[in-house]
N, C-alpha and C positions, 0 to 999 in steps of 0.2 A: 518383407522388407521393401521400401518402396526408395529406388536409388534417385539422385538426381545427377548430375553430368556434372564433372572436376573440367579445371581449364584444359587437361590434357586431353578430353572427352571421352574419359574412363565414367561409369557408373559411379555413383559414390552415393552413399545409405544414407537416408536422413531421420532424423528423430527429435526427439522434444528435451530438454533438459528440466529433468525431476528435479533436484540435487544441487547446489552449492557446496564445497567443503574444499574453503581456504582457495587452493590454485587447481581445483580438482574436481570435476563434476560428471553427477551421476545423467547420462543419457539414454532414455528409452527408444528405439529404434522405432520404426515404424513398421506395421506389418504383423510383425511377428513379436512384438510385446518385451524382446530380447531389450536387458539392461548392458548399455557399456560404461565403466569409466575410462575419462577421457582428461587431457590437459587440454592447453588452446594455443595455435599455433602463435609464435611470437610476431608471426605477421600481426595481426590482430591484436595483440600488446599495444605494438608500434602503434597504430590507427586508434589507437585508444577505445577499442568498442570493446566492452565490456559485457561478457555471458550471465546471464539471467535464469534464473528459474523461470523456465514459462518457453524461453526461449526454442525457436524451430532452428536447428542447426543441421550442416551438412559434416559428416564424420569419414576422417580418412585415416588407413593404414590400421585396420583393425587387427589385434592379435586375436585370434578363434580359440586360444590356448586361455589366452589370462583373460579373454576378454574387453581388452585397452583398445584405446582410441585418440585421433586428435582432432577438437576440432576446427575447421579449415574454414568453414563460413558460417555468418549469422543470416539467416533470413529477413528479410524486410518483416516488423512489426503491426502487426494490426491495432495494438493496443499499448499505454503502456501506464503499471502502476508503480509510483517510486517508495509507495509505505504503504504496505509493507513492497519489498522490489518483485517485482511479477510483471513478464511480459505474457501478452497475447489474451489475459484472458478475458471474460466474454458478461461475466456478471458477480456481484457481490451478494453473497446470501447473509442478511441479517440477522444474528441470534440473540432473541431477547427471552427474558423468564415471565410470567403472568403473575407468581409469584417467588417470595426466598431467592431472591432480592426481587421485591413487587418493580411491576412493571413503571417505569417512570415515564410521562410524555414527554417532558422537554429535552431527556437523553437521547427517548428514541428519537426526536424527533431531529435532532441533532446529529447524530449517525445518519440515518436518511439523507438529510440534505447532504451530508460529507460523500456518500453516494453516489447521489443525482449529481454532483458537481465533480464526480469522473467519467471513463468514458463508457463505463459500463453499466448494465442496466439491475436496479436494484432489486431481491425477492427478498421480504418478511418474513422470518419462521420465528412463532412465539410456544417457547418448550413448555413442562408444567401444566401441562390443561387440566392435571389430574390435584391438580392443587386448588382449582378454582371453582368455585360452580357455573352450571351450564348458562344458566342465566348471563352471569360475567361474563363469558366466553363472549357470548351472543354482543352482548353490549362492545365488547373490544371489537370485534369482530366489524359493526356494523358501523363504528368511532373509523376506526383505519380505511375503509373503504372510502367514507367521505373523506379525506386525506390522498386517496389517489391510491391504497392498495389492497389488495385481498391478500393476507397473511394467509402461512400454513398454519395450525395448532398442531402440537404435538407433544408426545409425554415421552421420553428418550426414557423414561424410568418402565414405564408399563408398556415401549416400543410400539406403540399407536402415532400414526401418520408418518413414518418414518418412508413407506414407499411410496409416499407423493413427494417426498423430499428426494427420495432417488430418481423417481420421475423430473424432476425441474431441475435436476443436477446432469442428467445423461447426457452424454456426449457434448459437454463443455469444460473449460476448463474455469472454476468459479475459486473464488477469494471469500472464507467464511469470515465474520467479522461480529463483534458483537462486546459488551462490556464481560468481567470478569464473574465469576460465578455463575451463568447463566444455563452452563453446560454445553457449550461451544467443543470442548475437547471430548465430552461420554459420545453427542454425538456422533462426532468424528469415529469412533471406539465401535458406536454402535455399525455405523454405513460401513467403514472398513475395520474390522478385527484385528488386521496387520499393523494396523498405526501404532496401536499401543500407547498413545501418549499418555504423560501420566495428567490427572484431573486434579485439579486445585480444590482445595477447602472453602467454604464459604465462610468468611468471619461471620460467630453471631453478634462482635458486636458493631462491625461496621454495613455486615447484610450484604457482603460481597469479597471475593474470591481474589485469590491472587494468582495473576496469570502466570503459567507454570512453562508455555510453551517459550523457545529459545531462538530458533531460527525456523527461515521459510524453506517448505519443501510439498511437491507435488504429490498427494497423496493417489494414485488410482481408485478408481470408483466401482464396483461387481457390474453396474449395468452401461460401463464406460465413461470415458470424461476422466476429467483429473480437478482436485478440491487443495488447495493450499490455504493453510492455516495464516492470521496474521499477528503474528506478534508485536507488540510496542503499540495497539491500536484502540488503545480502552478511554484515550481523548481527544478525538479528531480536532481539528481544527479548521475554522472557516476561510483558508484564502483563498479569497477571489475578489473579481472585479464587483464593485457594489452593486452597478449596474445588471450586473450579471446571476445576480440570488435571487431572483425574486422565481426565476427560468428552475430552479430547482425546486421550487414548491409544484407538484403536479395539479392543483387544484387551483392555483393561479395560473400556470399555463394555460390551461383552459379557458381560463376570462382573457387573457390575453391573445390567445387564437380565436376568439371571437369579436376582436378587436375594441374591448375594453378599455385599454389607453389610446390616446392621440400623441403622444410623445415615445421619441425613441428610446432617454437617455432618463427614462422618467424613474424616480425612486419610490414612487407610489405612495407617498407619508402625505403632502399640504399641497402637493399640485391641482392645479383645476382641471376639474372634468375628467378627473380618473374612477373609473369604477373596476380597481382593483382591491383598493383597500377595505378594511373595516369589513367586509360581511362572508367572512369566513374565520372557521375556529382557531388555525393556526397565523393570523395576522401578527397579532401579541407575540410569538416567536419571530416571525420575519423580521419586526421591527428590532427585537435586541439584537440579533442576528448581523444585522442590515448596521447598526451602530458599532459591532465589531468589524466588521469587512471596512467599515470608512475609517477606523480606528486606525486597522492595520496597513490601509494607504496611505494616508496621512502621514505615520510611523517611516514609511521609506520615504516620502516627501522630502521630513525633515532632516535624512541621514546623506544629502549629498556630498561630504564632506570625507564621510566613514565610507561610503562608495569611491570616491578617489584615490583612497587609500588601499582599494583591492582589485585583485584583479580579475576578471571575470572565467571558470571554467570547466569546459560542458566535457563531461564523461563519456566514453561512450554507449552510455543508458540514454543520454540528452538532457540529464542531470545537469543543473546549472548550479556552480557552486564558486565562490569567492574566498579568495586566499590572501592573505597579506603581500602587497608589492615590497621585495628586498631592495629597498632606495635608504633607507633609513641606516646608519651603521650599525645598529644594535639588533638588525638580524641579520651582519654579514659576520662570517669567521676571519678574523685576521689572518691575515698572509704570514708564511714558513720568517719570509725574512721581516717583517714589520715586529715578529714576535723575539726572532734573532735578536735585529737592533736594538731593541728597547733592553733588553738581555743585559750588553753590550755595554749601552748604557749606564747602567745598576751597576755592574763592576763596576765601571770607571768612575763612578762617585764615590765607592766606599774607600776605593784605594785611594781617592784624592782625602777625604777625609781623612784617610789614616796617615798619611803623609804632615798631614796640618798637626795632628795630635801629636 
């Protein structure tokens, strides 16, 4: 157990939180591998910072009986992912199948950039080897390279490469991600036993799976590290700055660290004296890519109006989120006595009525 120092300059345990569930989270200590459940102090309500999976917390007034806990501080973050919600961790492992659902470029390539344009750093695991022939393997194999990566292969069915995946998993805390039926959960089943999650079916007539998994939780790893599953992650999406995607293709960074363009703000399509475009295989993506990111600027451009109308507010994740401003009277509740009055009113009409009659 490895303590850190409370205001009163008592020792106090620190640990990681595995676990979400509702106002109630599962904390591994440090040290000694010991799990506590814990609430969060209401201090920490107040301030609005909000406890995470991922999250390094400091935990006070533990019961050694039931094992409970509260806890008292967040740690400053090194990282932070909001979809799926994961703080701290360190890299995304992508899971794609070679075939049953066949390998698609422009998915994977799609998830990748989704990747690159977090803060973490992205690893290729392609399951299925055993579905393919060696030939193919070779050919994928030597495709992705030129693209900026060296995938793992692997056959989670015949448990082949599975401990270079525990190799590049060790002692991190990593976010597996990947489309539906690829085997993303046997995986997980295979590196941890404990997990137990249950594994989705593969439609045969749409050639992919329905993702079965429900919420985010830290799974431990036998050779250390912790793996958290992402649910809701089967269609990433591209926002960012336009300027800012080209930085997520690894093999354009390269020309571009070689100073390849003369422009900062350069979108690499019709400018002069760029040689970034055109002579690389995944350009044809960058460009559809690059038309969606300027789509979706554009898109907030022209909502300054529907921005007026909200008000801006940051979680304490750093979540930034917009809520309707209560200016309007049709989201305020009438008042006890405006609802009196009106009351009030309604008799005194029907009696006048019945007076006339």
């Amino acid at each position: 157990m490895i303590p850190g120092r409370g205001e009163g300059g008592e020792d106090v345990p620190q640990g990681t939180v595995v676990a979400v569930q509702a106002n109630f989270y599962q904390v591994r200590l440090l040290g000694g591998g010991e799990s506590v459940l814990c609430t969060r102090r209401s201090r920490l309500k107040k301030l609005g910072q909000k406890v995470m999976v991922g999250d390094r917390v400091m935990v006070e007034e533990i019961d050694e009986v039931d094992r409970r806990g509260a806890i008292a501080e967040i740690l400053p973050r090194q990282t932070l992912l909001e979809r799926p919600p994961v703080a701290n961790a360190e890299q995304i492992l992508l899971v794609f199948s070679l075939a049953e659902p066949p390998l698609d470029p422009w998915q994977l390539s799609r998830f990748l950039i989704k990747a690159e344009l977090t803060e973490l750093s992205p690893c290729l695991c392609l399951n299925k080897l055993d579905l393919v022939s060696p030939s193919e393997q070779a050919a994928w194999q030597e495709r992705l390279q030129q693209w900026g990566y060296n995938p793992l292969l692997i056959s989670v069915e015949q448990r082949k490469g599975l401990d270079r995946v525990l190799g590049q998993l060790a002692g991190k805390i990593t976010v597996i991600a990947g489309p539906s039926g690829v085997g993303k959960s046997s995986l997980i089943n295979q590196l941890i036993p404990d997990a137990t999650l249950r594994v989705g079916e593969v439609s045969g007539k749409l050639q992919r799976g329905r993702h079965t998994t429900r919420h985010v939780e830290l799974f431990e790893l036998p050779m250390g590290g912790l793996l958290a599953d992402s649910p809701g992650f089967n269609k990433p999406d591209l926002d960012c700055d336009p300027t800012e995607l080209v930085y997520a293709f690894p093999e354009a960074r390269e020309a571009l660290g070689q100073g390849a363009c003369q422009f900062s703000d350069c979108l690499h399509r019709d400018e002069p004296n760029c040689q970034v475009r055109g002579d690389w295989e995944r350009y044809d993506h960058y460009l559809k890519f690059l038309e969606e990111a300027i789509a979706r600027q554009e898109l907030r451009q022209q909502r300054p109006d529907e921005e007026e109308a909200l008000k801006l507010k940051i979680k304490g994740s750093g979540e930034r989120v917009y809520e309707p401003r209560l200016e309007s009277k049709k989201y305020r509740r009438r008042s006890r006595r405006s609802r009196h009055q009106a009351l009030q009113d309604l008799v005194e009409e029907v009696q006048s009525e019945e007076l006339e009659s």
